[in-house]
C-alpha positions, 0 to 999 in steps of 0.5 A: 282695289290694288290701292285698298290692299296696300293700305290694309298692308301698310296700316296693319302689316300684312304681306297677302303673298307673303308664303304663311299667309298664301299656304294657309289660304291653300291649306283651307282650299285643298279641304274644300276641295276634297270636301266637295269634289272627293278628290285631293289636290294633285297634278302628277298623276294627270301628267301620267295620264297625259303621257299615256295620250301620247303613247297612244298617239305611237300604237301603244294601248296603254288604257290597258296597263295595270297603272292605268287601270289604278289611276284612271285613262278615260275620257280627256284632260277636259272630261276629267276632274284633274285635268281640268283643275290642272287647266285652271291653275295654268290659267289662274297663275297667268292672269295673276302673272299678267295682272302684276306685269310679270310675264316675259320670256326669258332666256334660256339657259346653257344646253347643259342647264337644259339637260339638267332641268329634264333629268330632273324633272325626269326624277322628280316625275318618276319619284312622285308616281312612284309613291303616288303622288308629288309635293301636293298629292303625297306631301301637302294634301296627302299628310292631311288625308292621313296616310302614313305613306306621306309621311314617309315621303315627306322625310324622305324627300327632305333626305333627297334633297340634301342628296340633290344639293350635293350632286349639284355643287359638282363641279360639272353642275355648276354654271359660271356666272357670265358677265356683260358690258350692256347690263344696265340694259337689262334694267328697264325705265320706271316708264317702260315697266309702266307701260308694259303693266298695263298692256299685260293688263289688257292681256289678262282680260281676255284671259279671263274672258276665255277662261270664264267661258271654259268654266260656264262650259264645264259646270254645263258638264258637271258641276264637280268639274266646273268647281275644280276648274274654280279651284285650280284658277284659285290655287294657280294664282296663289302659287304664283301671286305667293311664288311657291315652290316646295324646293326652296324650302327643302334646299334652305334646310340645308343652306340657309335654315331660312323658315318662311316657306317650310313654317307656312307649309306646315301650317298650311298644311295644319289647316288643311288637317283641321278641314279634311278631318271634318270632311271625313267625319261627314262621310269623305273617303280619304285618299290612302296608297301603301305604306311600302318601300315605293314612298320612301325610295319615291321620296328620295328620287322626289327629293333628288330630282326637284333640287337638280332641275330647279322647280317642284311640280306647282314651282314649274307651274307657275314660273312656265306661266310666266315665261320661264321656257326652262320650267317647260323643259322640266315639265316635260321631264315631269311627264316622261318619269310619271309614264316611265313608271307606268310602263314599269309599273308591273314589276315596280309595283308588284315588288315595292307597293302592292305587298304593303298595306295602305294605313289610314292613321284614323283607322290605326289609331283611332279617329280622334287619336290619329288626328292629334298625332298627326298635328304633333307630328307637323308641330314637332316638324315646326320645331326642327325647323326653328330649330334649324334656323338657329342652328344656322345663326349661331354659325353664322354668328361665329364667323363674325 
């Protein structure tokens, strides 16, 4: 098989993990997802969710919080759609990490990185429920829902993320760059990475024995929750096969002008427009939140966080699947700012979201009009970005 793809890749050119191809392909699967579960693709709200279980654990009674009562404390992360999506990506970007020989602890950092990737992560948490939803439910399948609110959350995010590089090029923030006499120790033989492939491998067979009895268990159930389970393996592995991490395009707008990541979430998210838009016109309801101060000001701390701390939500994800000890810290971040909003949520949403309306562009505009200024919108996007880019040529041109 792995020889097949590489002659295909070598042959006509094709990077399958390149980020274009790996958004596009996410794009497709978050509308076949809506289309056939009738839920988007998220993970913010089932961290809050999970966040709540452990509040329960401490006497708290959280099931009966307003935020709660929107989103949903029943049941548990094996009983509902999300958490079990959730279950599959996790294991979806193991086995794809494991099957490439790419799991392996890593060091950790300073404690002072540490703290750093749980404040972020803490912001990051608490800006996406704030607005609703992260760098997938209020960004990347949320544009495709046509709801106004993500595009608030998109621009302002970018606007966070600016704001992040700056706090971390403080000179407290910055780690210094450690030197070592052993280095070349660090560098494996080409033998011992052969070897350690193939027991990785091994490992991923047994994953993928386990998870293939967790789906037939969870299609025993519903079949919604065994095809979310699908979906989640499949959306894990390409994140991780594709190493995709909303950050990296949100920060190289502002130091490099690099396009890969931000041209393939685009059109991915083009793709997933086209798709969502025939689910909607067959009868789906689509995922719309208000259109108040909470998008952009969750934009904003959305932005902030994911830069401070390093990861979005599924770049987190995917790099704790591969041993990253760092990303679980930010995980954990993740989950104690998506509560926090929740204990809040009273007087958070009573000021800066409840008051606003909910607009569904289709509804505003028209069926057909809404759909065609919604893929204007994501191509004129694409210009900026191209248009970034030379602008970051041409001074680099003048430097020579």
């Amino acid at each position: 098989m792995r020889a097949a793809l590489e002659e295909i890749r070598q042959r006509y050119g094709v990077r399958f993990w390149a980020p274009i191809p790996s958004l596009v392909a996410l794009g497709v699967a978050s509308a076949y997802y809506f289309a056939l579960t009738g839920t988007f693709w998220a993970v913010t709200g089932e961290f809050t969710r999970w966040g709540g279980h452990v509040l329960s654990w401490f006497g708290f009674h959280p099931e009966a919080w307003s935020y709660f009562k929107l989103i949903g404390l029943q049941g548990t992360p094996i009983d509902r759609v999300d958490g079990v999506m959730i279950i599959g990506m996790l294991a979806g970007a193991l086995v794809a990490a494991l099957w490439a020989g790419n799991v392996a602890w890593r060091q950790t950092p300073s404690k002072r990185r540490m703290v750093q990737g749980l404040l972020g992560g803490v912001i990051a948490g608490f800006g996406a429920r704030l607005a609703m939803g992260c760098n997938l439910a209020a960004f990347f399948t949320g544009i495709p829902m046509f709801s106004l609110h993500a595009w608030a959350f998109m621009l302002t995010t970018a606007i966070g993320a600016w704001v992040g590089l700056k706090i971390c090029l403080l000179p407290a923030l910055r780690t210094p760059i450690r030197s070592s006499t052993q280095a070349s120790s660090l560098f494996p033989s080409a033998e011992e990475l052969q070897q350690k492939t193939r027991k990785q491998v091994r490992w991923s067979f047994l994953v993928i024995g386990v998870l293939a009895a967790f789906v037939v268990w969870r299609f025993s159930a519903s079949t919604v929750l065994g095809l979310a389970c699908l979906f989640g393996v499949f959306f894990g592995a390409v994140i991780e096969r594709g190493q995709i991490c909303f950050t990296s395009a949100a920060r190289d707008l502002w130091t490099t002008g690099r396009t890969q990541t931000a041209n393939g979430i685009l059109i991915g998210m083009m793709v997933a427009c086209v798709g969502t838009f025939g689910a909607i016109t067959l009868g789906a309801d689509p995922k719309v939140f208000w259109m108040g101060p909470n998008a952009m000001l969750g934009g904003l701390l959305f932005g902030i966080g994911i830069v401070v701390a390093g990861g979005c939500e599924t770049g987190w994800m995917y790099r704790a699947m591969e041993g990253q000890g760092y990303f679980w810290i930010v995980g954990i971040g993740n989950v104690i700012g998506g509560t926090l909003v929740a204990v809040y949520w009273d007087t958070l949403g009573g000021a800066l979201a409840l008051p606003y309306p909910k607009i569904n562009l289709l509804e505003l505009l028209g069926h057909t009009e809404g759909f065609f200024v919604s893929i204007l919108g994501l191509l004129a996007c694409l210009w900026f970005v191209q248009w970034n880019a030379r602008r970051f040529m041409v001074k680099r041109e003048s430097r020579t």
